[in-house]
C-alpha positions in Angstrom: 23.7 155.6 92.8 27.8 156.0 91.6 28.5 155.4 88.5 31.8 153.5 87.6 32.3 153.8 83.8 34.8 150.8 82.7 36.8 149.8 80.0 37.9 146.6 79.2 41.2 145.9 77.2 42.7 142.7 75.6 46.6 142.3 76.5 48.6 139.5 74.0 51.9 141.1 74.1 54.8 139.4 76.5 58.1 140.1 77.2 60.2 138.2 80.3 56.9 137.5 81.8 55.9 140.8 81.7 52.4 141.9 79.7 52.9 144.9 78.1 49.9 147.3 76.8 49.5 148.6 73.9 51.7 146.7 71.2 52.0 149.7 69.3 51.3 153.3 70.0 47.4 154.4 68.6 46.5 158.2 69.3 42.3 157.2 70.0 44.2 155.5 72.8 46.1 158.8 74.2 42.8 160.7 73.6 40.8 158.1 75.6 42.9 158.1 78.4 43.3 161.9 78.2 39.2 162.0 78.5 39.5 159.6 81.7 41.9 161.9 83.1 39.5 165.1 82.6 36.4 162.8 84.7 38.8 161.4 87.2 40.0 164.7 88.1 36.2 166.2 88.6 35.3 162.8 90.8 33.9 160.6 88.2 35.1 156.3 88.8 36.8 155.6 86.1 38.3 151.6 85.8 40.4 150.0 82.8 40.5 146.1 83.3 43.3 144.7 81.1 42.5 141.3 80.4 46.4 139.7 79.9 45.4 136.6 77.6 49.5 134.9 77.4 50.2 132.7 79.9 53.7 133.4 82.0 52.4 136.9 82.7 53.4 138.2 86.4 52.5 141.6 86.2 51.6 144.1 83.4 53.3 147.5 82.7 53.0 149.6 80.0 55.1 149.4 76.8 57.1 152.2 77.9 59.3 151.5 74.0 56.6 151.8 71.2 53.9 154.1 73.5 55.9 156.7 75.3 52.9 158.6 75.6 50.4 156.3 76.6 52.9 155.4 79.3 53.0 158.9 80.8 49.0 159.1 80.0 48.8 156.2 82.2 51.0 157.0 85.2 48.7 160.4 85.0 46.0 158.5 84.8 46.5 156.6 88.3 47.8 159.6 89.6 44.1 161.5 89.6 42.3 158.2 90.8 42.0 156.0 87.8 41.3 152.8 88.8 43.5 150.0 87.1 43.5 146.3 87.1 45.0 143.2 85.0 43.7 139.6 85.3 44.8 136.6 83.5 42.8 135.2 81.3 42.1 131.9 79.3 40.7 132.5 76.2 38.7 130.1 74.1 35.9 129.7 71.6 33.1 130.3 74.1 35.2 133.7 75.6 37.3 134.6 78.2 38.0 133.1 81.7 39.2 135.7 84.5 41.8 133.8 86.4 44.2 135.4 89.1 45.0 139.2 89.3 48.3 140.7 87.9 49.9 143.6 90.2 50.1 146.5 87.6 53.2 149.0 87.5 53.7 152.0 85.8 57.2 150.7 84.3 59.4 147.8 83.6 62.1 149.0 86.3 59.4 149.8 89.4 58.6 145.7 89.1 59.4 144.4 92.5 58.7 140.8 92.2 60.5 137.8 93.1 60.6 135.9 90.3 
C-alpha cells in the first residue's frame, strides 16, 4: 500500500483576491518543507492542502514579501513532486466546508487568470 503523508494548512491572508501563505515568515515552516523536500526527492507522496478560509480568493500564491524563503522552499518543493492544493473553505462553529479548488502558483506575477 503507498503511503501519502499530508499536511493541512489554514490560509486567512488576502490581497487583490489573491491568498497568500504564510502571513509572516516562521523557520519550523522552512524546516518542514525542507523535510518534504528530502522524502519527495527519494519517492515518498508528500501533499500540503491549504485550506483558503477568505472569501474573494482566486488562486493562492505564496507571500513572496514577508517569506522569501518559504517561497523558494515551495517552488523546490513542487519542483521534486510535492503535491499542492488550495480549496476554499467556509468556516463555522461546527468546522470547515471544502468548497471549489484554487489554482496554486508559485508567485504573484505567474497568475494568469482573467479576472
Amino acid at each position: 500500500m503507498a503511503v501519502c503523508y499530508v499536511q493541512v494548512k489554514v490560509v486567512d491572508m488576502l490581497v487583490d483576491h489573491l491568498a497568500c501563505y504564510p502571513a509572516v515568515a516562521d523557520a519550523d515552516e522552512q524546516r518542514q518543507l525542507e523535510h518534504f523536500i528530502a522524502l519527495a526527492s527519494k519517492g515518498q507522496r508528500i501533499a500540503i492542502v491549504f485550506m483558503v478560509v477568505r472569501s474573494g480568493a482566486r488562486a493562492l500564491v505564496p507571500n513572496e514579501d514577508s517569506a522569501p524563503m518559504f517561497t523558494r522552499l515551495l517552488r523546490r518543493a513542487i519542483a521534486v513532486g510535492v503535491e499542492v492544493y488550495a480549496y476554499r473553505c467556509q468556516s463555522s462553529a461546527e468546522g470547515l466546508i471544502l468548497d471549489e479548488s484554487l489554482p496554486v502558483f508559485g508567485s504573484r506575477e505567474a497568475v494568469t487568470l482573467d479576472w
